[in-house]
N, C-alpha and C positions, 0 to 999 in steps of 0.2 A: 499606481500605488506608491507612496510615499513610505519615507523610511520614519519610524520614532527612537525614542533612547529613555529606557528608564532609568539614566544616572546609572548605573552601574553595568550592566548590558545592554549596551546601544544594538540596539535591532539592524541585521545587515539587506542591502535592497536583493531584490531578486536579479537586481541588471547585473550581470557580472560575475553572481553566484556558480555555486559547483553542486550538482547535484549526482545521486545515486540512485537508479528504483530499479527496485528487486523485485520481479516480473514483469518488466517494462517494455517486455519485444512486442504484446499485443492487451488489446481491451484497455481499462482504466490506466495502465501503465504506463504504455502508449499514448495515450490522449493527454496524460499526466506530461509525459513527455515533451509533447506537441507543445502544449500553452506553457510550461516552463520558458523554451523557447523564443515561442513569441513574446514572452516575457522579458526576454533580456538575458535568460540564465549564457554564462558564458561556455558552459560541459554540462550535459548531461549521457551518466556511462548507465545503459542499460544490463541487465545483470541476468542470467537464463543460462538454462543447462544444452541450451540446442545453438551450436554459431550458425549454421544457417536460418534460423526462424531471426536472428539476433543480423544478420548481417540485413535482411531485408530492411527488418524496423530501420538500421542507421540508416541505410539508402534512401528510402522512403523520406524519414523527418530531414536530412543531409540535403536532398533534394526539393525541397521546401524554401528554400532562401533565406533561412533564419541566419543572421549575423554568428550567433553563440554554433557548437559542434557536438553530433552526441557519434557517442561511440558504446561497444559493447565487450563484459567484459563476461569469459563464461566461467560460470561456479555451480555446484548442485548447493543451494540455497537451504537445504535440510542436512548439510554434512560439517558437523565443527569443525573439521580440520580443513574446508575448503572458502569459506566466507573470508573469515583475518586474513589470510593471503589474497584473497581478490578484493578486497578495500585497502592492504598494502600496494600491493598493485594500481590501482587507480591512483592513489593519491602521488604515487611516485609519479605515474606522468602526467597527470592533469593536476597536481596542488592540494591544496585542504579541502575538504569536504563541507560546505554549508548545511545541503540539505539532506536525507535520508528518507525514503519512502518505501514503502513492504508492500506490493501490489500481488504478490504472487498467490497461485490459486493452486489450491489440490488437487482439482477435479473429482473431488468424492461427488458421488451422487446419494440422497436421501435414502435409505433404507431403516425399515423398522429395526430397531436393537435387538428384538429376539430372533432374528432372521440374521444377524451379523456375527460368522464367526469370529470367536473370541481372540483369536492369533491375528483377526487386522488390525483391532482398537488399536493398539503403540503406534503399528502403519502410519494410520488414518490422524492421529490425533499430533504426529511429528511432524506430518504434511502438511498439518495447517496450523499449527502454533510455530513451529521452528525458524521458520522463517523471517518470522517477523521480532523475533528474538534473538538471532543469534547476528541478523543485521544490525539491529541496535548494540548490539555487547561491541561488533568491529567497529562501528564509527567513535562509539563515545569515548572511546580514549583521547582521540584529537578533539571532538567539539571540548574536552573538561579541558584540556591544555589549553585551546585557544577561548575558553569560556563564550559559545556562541553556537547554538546549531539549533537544526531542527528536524523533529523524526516524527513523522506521519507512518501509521499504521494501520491500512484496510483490514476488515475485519466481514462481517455479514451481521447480519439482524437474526441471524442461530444465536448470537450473544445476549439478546437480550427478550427475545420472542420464543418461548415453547412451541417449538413444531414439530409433530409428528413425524418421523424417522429423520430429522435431525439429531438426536440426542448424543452423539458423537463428536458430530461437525459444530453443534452448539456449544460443547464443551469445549472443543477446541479454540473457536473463536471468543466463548469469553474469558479462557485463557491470555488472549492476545489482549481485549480492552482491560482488565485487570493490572496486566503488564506494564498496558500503557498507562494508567491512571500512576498507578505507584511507582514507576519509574519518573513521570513527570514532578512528582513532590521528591525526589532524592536528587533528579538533574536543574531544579531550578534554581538551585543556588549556582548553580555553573552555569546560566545564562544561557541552558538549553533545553528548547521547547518538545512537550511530545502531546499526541493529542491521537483517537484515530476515530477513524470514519467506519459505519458499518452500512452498506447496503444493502437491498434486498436481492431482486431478481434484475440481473441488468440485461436488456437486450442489444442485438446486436454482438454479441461475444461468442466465448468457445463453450463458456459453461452454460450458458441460457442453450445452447443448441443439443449440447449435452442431457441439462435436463428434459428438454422437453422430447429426447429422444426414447425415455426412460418411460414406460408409461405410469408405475408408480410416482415418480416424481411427477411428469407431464401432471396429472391429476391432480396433485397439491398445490403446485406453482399455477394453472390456471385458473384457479380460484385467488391467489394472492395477487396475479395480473387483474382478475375483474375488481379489486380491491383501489387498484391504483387509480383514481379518482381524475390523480392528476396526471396523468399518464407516465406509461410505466420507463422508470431509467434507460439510460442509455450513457457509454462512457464519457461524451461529453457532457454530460447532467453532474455526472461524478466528478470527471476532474477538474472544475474550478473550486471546487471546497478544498481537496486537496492542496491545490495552489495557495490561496488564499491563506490555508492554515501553516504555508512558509514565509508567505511575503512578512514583512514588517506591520502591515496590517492588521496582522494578529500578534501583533510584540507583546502583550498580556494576557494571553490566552494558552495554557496549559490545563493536562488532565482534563480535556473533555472528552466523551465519544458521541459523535454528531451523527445522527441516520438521516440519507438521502432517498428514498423510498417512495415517491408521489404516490406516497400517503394510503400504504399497503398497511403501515403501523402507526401506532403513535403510544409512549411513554412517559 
């Protein structure tokens, strides 16, 4: 991947870079993690409210043979007063932060709305928009100082697909691509990129195994599996967009949200 420069915010390479993703101990985060890595990034700090689910991931990629080092740092990812202190934290011992990434998952499960009591909605809906908002509020103070970054935010295809007992989880998430749409026309005068990603059903993870434990979900989602044409995701499917949407490769591309789906949906 080569680097560009559009005259005023020169795009920075990935080899060398500092990254951050907030649920990055397992699934997409992880995988995110992984080819960062083999990418050249020189830190990447994984971010999770469990240090042992968090020590294994570093062990795991640390023992990989990647030149670059990840480490992890714990925060509950949904608490304001815990986020700006764990990206203070990072940056003081690993440096500036380039890139920013929101992997982390609620774990809601699909339920109809008139079956949901009304006391979880705020829960449900914190769990999965917070996240990915209150990460971006902590890094961008340094990317506007240093005019340079990039914030990738996973979301689901609940943002943009009416599904039956998502109507929670779908508000939540297009919370998140909203976010990131208009956040990216106010940070690009500061030479920092936001874009996110929605997927559908990713297998091989915690929440595919979740749903399909569910039997009302199970029911929905295998019908969105026989759907995927192109067979159905899996987090390596997922984390090279991801990638991709930090390298310099994408030095022109802000405000988009991309679905990796093999082709459960199309928009």
């Amino acid at each position: 991947m080569t680097e560009a420069d559009d005259g005023r915010h020169p795009a920075f390479a990935l080899r060398g870079s500092n990254a951050v993703i907030g649920g990055g101990t397992s699934g997409v985060g992880l995988e995110t993690a992984r080819l960062l890595l083999r990418e050249g990034a020189a830190q990447v700090v994984l971010i999770g409210r469990n240090p042992h689910k968090g020590a294994a991931a570093v062990a795991q990629l640390n023992g990989e043979g990647h030149a670059g080092v990840s480490s992890f740092q714990p925060a509950e990812l949904c608490d304001p007063g815990a986020v700006a202190p764990a990206i203070a934290a990072i940056e003081a011992r690993i440096g500036p932060i380039d890139i920013a990434i929101s992997a982390a998952n609620s774990g809601a499960v699909p339920r109809l709305f008139h079956l949901l009591d009304p006391g979880e909605i705020p829960a449900q809906l914190n769990e999965q928009a917070l996240p990915a908002l209150l990460l971006s509020a902590a890094v961008l103070p340094g990317m506007r100082e240093r005019r340079r970054g990039a914030i990738i935010l996973v979301a689901s295809d609940a943002a943009r697909v009416p599904t039956p007992g998502e109507a929670v989880i779908g508000a939540g998430m297009a919370a998140i691509t909203r976010f990131a749409t208009t956040l990216a026309m106010e940070a690009k005068r500061d030479g920092i990129r936001v874009n996110a990603v929605t997927p559908s059903l990713i297998a091989d993870t915690q929440s595919y195994d979740r749903i399909m434990d569910d039997p009302f979900a199970a029911k929905l989602f295998q019908r969105a599996e026989k759907a995927a044409a192109l067979g159905l995701t899996r987090p390596e499917d997922i984390a090279p967009t991801l990638v991709f949407l930090a390298s310099p490769a994408a030095a022109r591309l802000t405000g988009q949200v991309i679905s990796v789906n093999g082709g459960i949906s199309a928009a």
